[in-house]
N, C-alpha and C positions, 0 to 999 in steps of 0.2 A: 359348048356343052362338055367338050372331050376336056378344056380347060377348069371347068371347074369341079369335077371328077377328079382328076388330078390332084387340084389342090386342097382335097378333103382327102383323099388318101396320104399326101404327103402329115395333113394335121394329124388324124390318124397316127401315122406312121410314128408322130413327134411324142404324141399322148401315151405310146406303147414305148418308146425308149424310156421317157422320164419316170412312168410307173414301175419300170425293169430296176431303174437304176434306185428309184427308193423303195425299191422291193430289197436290190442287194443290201442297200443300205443297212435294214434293219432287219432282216432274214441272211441273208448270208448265201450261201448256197442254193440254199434253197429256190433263191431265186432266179438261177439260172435257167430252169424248165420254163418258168411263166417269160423271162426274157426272151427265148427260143420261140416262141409259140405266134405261129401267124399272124401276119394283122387280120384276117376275118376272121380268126377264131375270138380275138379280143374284141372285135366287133361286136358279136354276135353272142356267145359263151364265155360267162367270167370263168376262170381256172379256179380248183380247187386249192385250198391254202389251209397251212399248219395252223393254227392257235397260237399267237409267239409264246414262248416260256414266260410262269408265274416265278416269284421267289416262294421258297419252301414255308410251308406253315408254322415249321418245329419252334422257329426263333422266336415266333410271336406270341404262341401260348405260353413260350417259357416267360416270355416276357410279364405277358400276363399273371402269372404265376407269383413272378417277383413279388410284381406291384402290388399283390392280394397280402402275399405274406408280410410286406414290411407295415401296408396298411394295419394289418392285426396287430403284428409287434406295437406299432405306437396306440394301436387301444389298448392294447398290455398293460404298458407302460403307464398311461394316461389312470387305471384303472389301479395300478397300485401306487400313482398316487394317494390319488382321492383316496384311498384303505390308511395309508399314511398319515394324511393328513388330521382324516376320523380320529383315528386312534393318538395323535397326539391331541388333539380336541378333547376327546375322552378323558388322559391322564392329566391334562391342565383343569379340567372340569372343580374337579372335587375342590382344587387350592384359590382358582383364580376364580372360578364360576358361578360357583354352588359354596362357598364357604360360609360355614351355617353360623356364625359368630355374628353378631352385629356389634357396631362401633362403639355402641354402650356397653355391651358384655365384654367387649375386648379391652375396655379399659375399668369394667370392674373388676376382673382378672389381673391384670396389672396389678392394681393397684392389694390383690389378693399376692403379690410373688409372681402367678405365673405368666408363662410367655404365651399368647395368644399367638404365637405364629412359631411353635414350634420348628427347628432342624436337627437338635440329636433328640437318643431317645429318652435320655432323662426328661429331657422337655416335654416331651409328651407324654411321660407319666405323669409328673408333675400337673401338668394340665388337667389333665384327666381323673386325675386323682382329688385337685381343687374343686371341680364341678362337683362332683359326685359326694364331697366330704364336707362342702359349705352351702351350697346351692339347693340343699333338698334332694325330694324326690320325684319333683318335675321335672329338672334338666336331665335325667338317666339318657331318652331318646337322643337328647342334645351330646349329653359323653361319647355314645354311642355311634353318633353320625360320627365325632372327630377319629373313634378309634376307626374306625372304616376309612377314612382318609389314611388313618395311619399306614393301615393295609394295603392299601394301591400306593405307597410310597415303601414299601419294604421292611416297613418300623414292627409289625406284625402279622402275625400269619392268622388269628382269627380275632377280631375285635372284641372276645370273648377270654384269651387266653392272652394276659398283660404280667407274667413273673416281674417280683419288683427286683429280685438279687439275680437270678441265674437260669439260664433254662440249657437244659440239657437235649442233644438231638436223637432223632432215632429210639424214640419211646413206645414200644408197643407192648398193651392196647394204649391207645394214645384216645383222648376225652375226658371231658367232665365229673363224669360218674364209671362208678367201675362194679357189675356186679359178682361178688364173690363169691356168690355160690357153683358159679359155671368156674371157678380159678382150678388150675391142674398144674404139672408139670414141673416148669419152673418157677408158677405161682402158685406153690402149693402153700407158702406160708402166708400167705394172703386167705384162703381159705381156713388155715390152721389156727389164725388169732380171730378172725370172726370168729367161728364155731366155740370155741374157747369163750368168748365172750358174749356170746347169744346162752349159752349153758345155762341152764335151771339154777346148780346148785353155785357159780360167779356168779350171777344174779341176785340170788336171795344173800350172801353173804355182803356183797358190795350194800344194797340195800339197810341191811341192820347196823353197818358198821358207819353208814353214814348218819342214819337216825342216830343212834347213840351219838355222834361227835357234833350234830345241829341239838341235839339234848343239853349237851354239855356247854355249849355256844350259845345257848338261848337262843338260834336262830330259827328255828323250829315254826316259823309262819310262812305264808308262802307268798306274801307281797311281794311290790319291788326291792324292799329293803330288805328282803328277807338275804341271812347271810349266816356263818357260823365259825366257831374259833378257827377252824381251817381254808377258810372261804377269804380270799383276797381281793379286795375291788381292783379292778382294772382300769387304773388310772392315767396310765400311759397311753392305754387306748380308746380312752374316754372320747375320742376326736371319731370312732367309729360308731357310737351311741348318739341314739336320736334323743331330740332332749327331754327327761323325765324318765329315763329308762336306767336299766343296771345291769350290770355285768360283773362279776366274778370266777374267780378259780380258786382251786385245789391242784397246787404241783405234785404229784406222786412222784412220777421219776423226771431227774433236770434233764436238761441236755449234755449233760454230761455222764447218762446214765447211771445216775447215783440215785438212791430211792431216800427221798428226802426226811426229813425229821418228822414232820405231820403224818406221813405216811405209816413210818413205821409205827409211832404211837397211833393213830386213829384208826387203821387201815391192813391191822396184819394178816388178816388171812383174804384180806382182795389182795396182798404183796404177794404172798404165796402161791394165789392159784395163777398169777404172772408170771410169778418166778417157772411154774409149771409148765406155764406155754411156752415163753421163752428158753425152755429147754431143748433137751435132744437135735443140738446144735443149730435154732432155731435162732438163738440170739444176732446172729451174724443179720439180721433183719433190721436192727436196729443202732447198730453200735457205728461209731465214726459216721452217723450222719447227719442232714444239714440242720437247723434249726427245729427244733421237735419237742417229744419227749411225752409221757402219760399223764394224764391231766384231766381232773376235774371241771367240768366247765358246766355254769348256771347264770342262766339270761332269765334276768324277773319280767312278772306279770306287765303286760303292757309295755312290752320292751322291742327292739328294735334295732339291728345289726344292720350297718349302713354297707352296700357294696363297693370290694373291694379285690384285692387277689394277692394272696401270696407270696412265698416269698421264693419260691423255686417247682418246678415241674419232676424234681427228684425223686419225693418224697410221694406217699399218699396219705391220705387220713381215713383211718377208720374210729367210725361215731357212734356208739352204744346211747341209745336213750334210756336212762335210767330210771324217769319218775315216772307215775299215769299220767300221761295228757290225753288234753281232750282230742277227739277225732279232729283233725285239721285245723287246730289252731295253732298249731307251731311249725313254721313253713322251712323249708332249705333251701333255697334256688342256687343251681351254680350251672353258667353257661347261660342256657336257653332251658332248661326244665328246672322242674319244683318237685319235691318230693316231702309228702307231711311224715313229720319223728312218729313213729308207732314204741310203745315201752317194750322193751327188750329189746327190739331188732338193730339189725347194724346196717347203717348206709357207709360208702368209701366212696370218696371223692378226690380227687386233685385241685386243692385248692388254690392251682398257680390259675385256674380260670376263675373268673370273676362271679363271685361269692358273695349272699346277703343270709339274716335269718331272720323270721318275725313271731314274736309269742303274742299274739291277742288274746291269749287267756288271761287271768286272774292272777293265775299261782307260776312258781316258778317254774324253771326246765332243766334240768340236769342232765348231761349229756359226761358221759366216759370220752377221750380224745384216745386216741392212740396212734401215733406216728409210725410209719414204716419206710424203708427204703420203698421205692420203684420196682414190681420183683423184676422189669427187666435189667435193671442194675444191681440184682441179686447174681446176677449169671457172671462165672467168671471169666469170661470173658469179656465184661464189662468192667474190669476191677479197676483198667486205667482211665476210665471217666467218672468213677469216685475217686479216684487220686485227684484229677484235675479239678474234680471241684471241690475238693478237700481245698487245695491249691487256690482254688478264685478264680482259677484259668478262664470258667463258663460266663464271667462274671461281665453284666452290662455295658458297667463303666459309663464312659458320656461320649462316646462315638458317634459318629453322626447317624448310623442306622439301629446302634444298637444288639444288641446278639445274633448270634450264626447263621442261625437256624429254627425252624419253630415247627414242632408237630404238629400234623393235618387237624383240622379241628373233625369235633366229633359228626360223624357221617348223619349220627340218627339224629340231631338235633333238628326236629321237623315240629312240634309241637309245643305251645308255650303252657299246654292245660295238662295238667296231672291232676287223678281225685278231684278236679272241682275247681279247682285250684289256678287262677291264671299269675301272669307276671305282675300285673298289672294290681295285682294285691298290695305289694309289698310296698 
């Protein structure tokens, strides 16, 4: 009995060294107290013990931290692809996607001169200028889809504003139409030739002087043929008349601001009240600039001016309707609005944006022309970009984008209905 007592204390005994020593093992010191410690206390009472040390938190949320962030970065990443990618999708659309030509139009075009697959900008006037001058007046949308292409390719700034010689940058007010009665400032002789030429007593003068010279011309009807000794058909731009229609002029003063021979003999005191306007150093509006000059212009009954544009954004036009028409039968479109001729009133346009007229009336239209500089290239400050385009400097040429620069198209063009009046007339 005394024997096996013994040898259960000795087990004991063995149980509490090896606990001691893989206490030191992994406690350290610490272990020395529970080593110390009775065998009947080990018996009986386990000894109180530390907790072994954790490693610290800090590293592992950093960690976490990491992983969160690189995660985002590569959906960053991931995310301006795909925007990338879109948007090359997008600018490929218009040429490779959506190219609104079909393989019959593109070789009736051809075989028209032009290039159906435009890269400079000749080529896409050309193009554009084909549809719209052979094609009728159902491809217009079709011209229209390509100059839009143009535009997401850099060839133009609004599919509405196509200059066929020059465009000049930094235009303002820059648009279609321009009303002159709000002109001040530096536009003050934009307001000073309208006024002048809305005048009761230029008015009735112009009027009698041109009777008397369709008197003497026997042109005196108001058909399509209607014409008179001073009245020149326009033959050169016959290619802009729809078929069966007429168009003529009366040059007053050339481009060379010379007041021509019909003028002076048919037209002396409408010479004079211009000579009037164009005074008190007022001339400087019109002299040294691009293709222009004052002019008589009559589109006959049942006639029809095919859309087109200009030949520069330098210049503007102011348009005196001279005869009675009827209420909205003689239409102006340039841009995106229409605006019907009223007798006596003066509309001004820029006609480097894309331009039509339509008489569904009867009788003819006579319209006053009168060319003006840009007044913002009236400022002198502006005098060396009339030099440069004196020079041709603005000039298109056959570049692969074509011009510099192109002013904002006009902000308000939101409506295609004036008076009654849609696009879709014309």
């Amino acid at each position: 009995m005394a024997g096996g007592k013994a040898g259960r204390g000795w087990t004991v005994a063995v149980v509490v060294a090896v606990l001691a020593a893989l206490a030191l093992l992994f406690f350290g010191e610490d272990a020395e107290a529970i080593g110390a410690a009775p065998a009947s206390s080990a018996a009986t009472t386990a000894p109180k013990t530390q907790a072994p040390p954790t490693l610290p938190a800090a590293p592992k949320v950093k960690q976490q931290k990491q992983q969160k962030q690189q995660k985002q970065q590569k959906q960053q990443k991931q995310q301006k692809q795909q925007k990338q990618q879109k948007q090359q999708k997008q600018q490929a659309k218009p040429d490779e996607e959506a190219w609104p030509l079909t393989p019959e139009q593109e070789d009736a075009l051809r075989r028209g001169g032009a290039e159906p697959r435009p890269q400079t900008r000749a080529q896409w006037d050309h193009l554009i200028s084909t549809l719209q001058f052979n094609f009728g007046a159902d491809v217009l949308p079709l011209s229209h889809a390509l100059a839009r292409r143009a535009v997401a390719r850099g060839v133009y700034d609004s599919e509405y504003q196509r200059p066929t010689v020059a465009h000049v940058p930094d235009m303002t007010p820059a648009g279609a139409w321009h009303d002159h009665s709000a002109a001040g400032g530096a536009h003050a002789s934009l307001a000073r030739f309208a006024a002048a030429l809305e005048a009761a007593p230029f008015l009735t003068t112009l009027r009698r002087e041109l009777a008397a010279a369709e008197e003497e011309g026997g042109g005196g009807g108001g058909g399509a043929a209607a014409t008179s000794s001073c009245f020149t058909p326009l033959r050169e731009q016959s290619f802009l008349l729809h078929d069966g229609g007429s168009w003529s002029q009366c040059v007053l003063l050339d481009q060379l601001q010379r007041w021509t021979p019909a003028a002076k003999a048919s037209f002396p005191g409408t010479v004079a009240a211009l000579e009037q306007a164009l005074g008190d150093g007022h001339r400087s509006a019109i002299e040294e600039m691009p293709p222009g000059g004052i002019v008589l212009s009559r589109l006959g009954g049942r006639s029809r001016i095919k859309p087109h544009c200009g030949p520069t954004n330098a210049r503007l036009r102011l348009q005196l309707c001279v005869d009675e028409v009827e209420p909205r039968k003689v239409i102006v479109r340039a841009g995106k609005k229409v605006r019907a001729r009223e007798a006596g009133k003066v509309i001004v346009l820029d006609d480097s944006w894309e331009n039509e007229e339509s008489n569904a009336s009867t009788e003819h239209s006579t319209v006053l022309l009168f060319d003006m500089w840009h007044p913002a290239l009236l400022d002198p400050k502006r005098k060396r970009d009339r030099t440069r385009l004196a020079k041709g400097m603005y000039s298109h040429g056959a570049s692969s984008t074509g011009a510099t620069s192109f002013a904002n198209p006009d902000g308000a063009l939101q409506d295609d209905e004036v008076d009654g009046v849609r696009e879709k007339n014309f």
